[in-house]
C-alpha positions in Angstrom: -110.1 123.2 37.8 -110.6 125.9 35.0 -112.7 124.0 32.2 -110.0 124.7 29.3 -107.9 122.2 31.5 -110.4 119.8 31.2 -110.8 119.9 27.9 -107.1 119.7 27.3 -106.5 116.6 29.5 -109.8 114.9 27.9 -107.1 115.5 25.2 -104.0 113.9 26.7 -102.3 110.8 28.0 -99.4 111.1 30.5 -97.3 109.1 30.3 -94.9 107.9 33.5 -92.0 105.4 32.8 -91.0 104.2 36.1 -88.5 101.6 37.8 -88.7 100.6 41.3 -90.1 104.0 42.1 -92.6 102.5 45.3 -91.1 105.6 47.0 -92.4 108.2 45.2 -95.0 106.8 42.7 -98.2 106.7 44.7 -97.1 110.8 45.7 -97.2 111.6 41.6 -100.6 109.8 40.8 -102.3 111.8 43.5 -100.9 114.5 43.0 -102.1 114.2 38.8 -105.4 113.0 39.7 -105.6 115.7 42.7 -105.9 118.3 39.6 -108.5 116.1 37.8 -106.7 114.2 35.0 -109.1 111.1 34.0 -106.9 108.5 35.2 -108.3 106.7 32.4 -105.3 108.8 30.3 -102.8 108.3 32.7 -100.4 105.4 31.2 -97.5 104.1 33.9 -95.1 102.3 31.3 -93.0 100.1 34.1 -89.2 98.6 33.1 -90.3 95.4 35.4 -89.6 96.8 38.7 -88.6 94.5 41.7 -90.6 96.6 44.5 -94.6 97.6 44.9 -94.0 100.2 41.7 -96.8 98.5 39.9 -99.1 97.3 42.7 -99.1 101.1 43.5 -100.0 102.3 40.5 -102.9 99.8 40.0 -104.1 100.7 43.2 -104.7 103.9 41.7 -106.6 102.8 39.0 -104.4 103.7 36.5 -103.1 101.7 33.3 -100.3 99.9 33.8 -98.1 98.1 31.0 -94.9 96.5 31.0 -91.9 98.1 29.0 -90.6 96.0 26.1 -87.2 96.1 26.4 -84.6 98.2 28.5 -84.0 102.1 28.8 -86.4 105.2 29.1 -86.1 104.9 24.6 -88.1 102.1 24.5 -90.3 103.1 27.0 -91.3 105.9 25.1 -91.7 103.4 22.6 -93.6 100.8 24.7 -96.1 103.8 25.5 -96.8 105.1 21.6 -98.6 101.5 21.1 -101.2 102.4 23.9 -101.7 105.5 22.7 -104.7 107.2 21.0 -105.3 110.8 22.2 -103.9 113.8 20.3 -101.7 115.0 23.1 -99.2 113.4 25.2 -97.1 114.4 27.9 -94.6 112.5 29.8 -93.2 113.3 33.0 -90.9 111.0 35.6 -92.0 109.0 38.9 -89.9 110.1 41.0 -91.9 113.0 42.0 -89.1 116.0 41.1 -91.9 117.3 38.5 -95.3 118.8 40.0 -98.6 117.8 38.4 -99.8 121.7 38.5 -97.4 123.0 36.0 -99.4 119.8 33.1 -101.8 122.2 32.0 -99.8 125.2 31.2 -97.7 122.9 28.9 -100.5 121.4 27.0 -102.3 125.4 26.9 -98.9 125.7 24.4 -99.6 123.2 22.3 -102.7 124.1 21.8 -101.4 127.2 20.7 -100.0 125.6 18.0 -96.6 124.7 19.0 -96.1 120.9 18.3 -93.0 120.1 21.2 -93.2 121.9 24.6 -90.7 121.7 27.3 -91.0 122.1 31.2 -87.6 124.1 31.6 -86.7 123.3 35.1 -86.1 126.5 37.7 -83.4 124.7 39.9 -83.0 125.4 43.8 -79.9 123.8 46.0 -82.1 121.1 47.4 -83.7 119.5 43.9 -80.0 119.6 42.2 -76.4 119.8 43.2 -74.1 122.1 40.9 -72.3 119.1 39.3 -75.7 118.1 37.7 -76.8 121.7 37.3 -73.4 122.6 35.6 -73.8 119.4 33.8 -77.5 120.1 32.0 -76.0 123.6 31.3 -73.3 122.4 29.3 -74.9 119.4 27.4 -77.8 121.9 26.7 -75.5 124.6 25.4 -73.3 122.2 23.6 -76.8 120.9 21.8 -77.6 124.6 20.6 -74.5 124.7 19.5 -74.8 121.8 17.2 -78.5 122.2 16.0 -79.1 126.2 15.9 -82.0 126.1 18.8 -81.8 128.0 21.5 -83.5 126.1 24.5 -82.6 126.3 28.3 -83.0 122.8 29.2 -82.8 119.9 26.5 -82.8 117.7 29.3 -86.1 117.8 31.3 -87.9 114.9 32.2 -91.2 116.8 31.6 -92.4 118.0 28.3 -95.5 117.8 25.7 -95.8 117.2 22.2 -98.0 116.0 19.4 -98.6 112.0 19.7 -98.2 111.5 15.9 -95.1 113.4 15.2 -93.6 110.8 18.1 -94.4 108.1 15.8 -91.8 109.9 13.1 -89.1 109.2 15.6 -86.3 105.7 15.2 -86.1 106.1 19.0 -82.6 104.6 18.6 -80.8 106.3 21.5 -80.3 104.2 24.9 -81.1 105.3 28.3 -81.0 108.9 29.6 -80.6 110.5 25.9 -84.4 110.2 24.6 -85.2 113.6 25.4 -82.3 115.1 23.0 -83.8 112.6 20.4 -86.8 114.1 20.9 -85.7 117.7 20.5 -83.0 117.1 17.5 -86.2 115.2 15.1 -88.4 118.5 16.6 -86.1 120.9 15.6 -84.5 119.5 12.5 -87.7 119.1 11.3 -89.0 122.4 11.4 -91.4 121.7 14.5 -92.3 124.9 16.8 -90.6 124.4 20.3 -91.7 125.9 23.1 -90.5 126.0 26.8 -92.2 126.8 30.0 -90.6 127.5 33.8 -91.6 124.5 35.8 -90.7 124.0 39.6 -88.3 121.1 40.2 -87.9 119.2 43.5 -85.6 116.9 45.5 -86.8 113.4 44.1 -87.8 110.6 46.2 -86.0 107.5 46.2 -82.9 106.7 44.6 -81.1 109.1 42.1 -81.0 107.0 38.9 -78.8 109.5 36.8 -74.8 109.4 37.7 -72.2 112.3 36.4 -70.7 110.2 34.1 -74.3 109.8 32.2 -73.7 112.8 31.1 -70.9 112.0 28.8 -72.8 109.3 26.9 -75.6 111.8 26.7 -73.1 114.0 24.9 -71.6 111.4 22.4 -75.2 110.4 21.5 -76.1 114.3 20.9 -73.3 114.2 18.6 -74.4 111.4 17.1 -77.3 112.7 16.4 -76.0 115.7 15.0 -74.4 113.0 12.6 -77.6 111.8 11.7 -79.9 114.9 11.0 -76.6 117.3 9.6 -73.5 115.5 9.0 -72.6 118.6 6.5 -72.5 121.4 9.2 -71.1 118.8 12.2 -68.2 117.7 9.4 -67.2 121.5 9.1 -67.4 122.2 12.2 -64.7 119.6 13.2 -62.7 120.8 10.2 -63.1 124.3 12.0 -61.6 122.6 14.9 -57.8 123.4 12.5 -58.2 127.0 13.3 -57.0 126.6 16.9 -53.6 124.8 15.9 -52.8 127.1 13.4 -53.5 130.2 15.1 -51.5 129.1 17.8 -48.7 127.9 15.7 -48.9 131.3 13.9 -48.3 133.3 16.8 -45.7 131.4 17.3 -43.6 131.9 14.1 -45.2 135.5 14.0 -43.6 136.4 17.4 -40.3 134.0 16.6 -39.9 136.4 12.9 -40.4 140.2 14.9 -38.6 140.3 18.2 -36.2 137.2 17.9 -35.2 137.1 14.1 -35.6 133.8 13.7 -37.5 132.6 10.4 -39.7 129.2 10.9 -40.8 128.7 6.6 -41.9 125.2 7.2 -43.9 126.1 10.6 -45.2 129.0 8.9 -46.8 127.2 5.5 -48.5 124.8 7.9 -49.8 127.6 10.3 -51.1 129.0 7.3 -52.4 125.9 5.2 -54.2 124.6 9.3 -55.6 128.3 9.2 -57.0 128.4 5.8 -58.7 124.7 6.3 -60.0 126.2 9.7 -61.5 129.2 8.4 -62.9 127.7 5.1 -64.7 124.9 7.3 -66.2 127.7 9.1 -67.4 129.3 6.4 -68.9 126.0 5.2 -70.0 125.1 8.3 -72.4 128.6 8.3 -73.7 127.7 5.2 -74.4 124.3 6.6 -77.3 125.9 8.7 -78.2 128.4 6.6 -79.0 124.9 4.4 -81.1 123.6 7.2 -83.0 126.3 7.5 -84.4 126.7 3.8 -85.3 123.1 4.5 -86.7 123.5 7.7 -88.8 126.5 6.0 -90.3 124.3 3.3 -90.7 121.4 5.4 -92.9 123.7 7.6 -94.5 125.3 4.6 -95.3 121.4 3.0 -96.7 120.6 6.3 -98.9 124.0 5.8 -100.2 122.8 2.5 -100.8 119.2 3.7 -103.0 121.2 7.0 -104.9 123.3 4.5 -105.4 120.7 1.5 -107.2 118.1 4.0 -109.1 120.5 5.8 -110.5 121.6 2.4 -111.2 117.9 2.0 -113.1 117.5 4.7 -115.3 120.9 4.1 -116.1 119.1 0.8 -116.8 115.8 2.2 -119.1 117.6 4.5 -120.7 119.4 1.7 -121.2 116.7 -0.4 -123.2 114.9 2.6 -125.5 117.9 3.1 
């Protein structure tokens, strides 16, 4: 093991949430400690699991607690009270994510990025093409609504600062924590990063239906509510600009090649069209918004960095 990894998992607590996973836990835990993470800092956070899940684990000599509450939210929250590295990086049971890809996310947080992603390369065998259509849509519908431009909002795998997690209301249920995660990261002016990680077939039962994915969406939109109700507000009003195009056209081609004149149609084709395009306009200027504050939010974060690290250079000073 190359000794910067060392020092970056001396750094780090992994953190698995797991749920009858006696299939495929044991297979992850060697696998973590086969590349020399101190399973000291590895933290299995279990939602009370009716199989050998936990006497697994244990076996390993690993931490184990029990999850307070239900849902993969609150057992990210479960995990942030048994926390007290720097680092953190959680990654699923179920064996889909390998352990060798760990230290190649936490080598970009040490970069200085604060929220690191393991952007899953995807084969036939690890993912049908529902679920890979799926994650392409919810991930491009999330860009969409919060100005990132990320690949996959949705991995199961990713790394990030332990006490900007504590910033976080974690109020999202089941499979959404991850777009939690990212929406507070990027509306708050935090530096994303993503890495290509392998992805595998799990092992065990698939967890995660189709129709997840539409409550995934509706909370993604709800958080969109929550960190810029401004821009998601225009944008819906933008929505007025498809109507009254089409009823334009309408009256357009009605008033050239047949003669026949639709006022009425035509002042509300024109009023839905206005509404439209001045929503869109306000809708830019929405981000545009959120970007001057995500600028001085990143440069008040700056100041706080510099203004205790001159601190501590005078504390040290005035002890020598």
């Amino acid at each position: 093991m190359h000794s910067t990894c060392r020092e970056l998992f001396v750094k780090t607590t992994v953190v698995i949430p797991t749920l009858n996973e006696e299939v495929a836990i044991g297979s992850v835990l060697d696998e973590l400690i086969g590349i020399g993470f101190p399973r000291e800092n590895i933290l299995i956070v279990d939602g009370h699991s009716t199989d050998r899940t936990v006497e697994i684990a244990e076996s390993r000599g690993v931490r184990v607690v029990m999850q307070e509450g239900k849902g993969k939210a609150m057992a990210v929250k479960t995990a942030l009270k048994h926390i007290n590295t720097p680092y953190v990086l959680f990654m699923d049971g179920d064996y889909t994510y390998p352990a060798k890809h760990v230290c190649d996310l936490l080598a970009k947080l040490e970069e200085g990025h604060d929220y690191v992603i393991g952007a899953r390369r995807w084969n036939k065998e690890s993912q049908g093409p529902i679920y890979r259509f799926g994650n392409w849509v919810l991930t491009k519908f999330f860009n969409l609504l919060f100005g990132t431009s990320l690949t996959d909002v949705l991995s199961g795998m990713y790394a990030c600062r332990t006490s900007i997690l504590h910033e976080i209301d974690f109020e999202m249920s089941r499979f959404s924590v991850e777009s939690e995660i990212a929406t507070h990261m990027a509306m708050t002016g935090r530096r994303i990063a993503e890495v290509l990680i392998d992805y595998r077939k799990r092992l065990g039962e698939k967890k995660l239906g189709v129709f997840h994915g539409l409550d995934i969406a509706k909370d993604i939109v709800r958080l969109a509510w929550r960190y810029n109700p401004a821009y998601l507000i225009f944008m819906l009003g933008a929505l007025f600009l498809i109507p009254g195009l089409i009823l334009g056209g309408f009256v357009a081609y009605h008033y050239f090649f047949t003669g026949i004149k639709y006022y009425v149609k035509g002042l509300i084709a024109i009023m839905l069209v206005v509404a439209g395009f001045v929503s869109l306009i306000l809708a830019v200027m929405a981000i545009y918004t959120k970007r001057v504050e995500i600028r001085m939010h990143r440069k008040i974060e700056e100041l706080k960095a510099m203004f205790k690290e001159l601190s501590q250079e005078k504390r040290a000073d005035n002890k020598s």
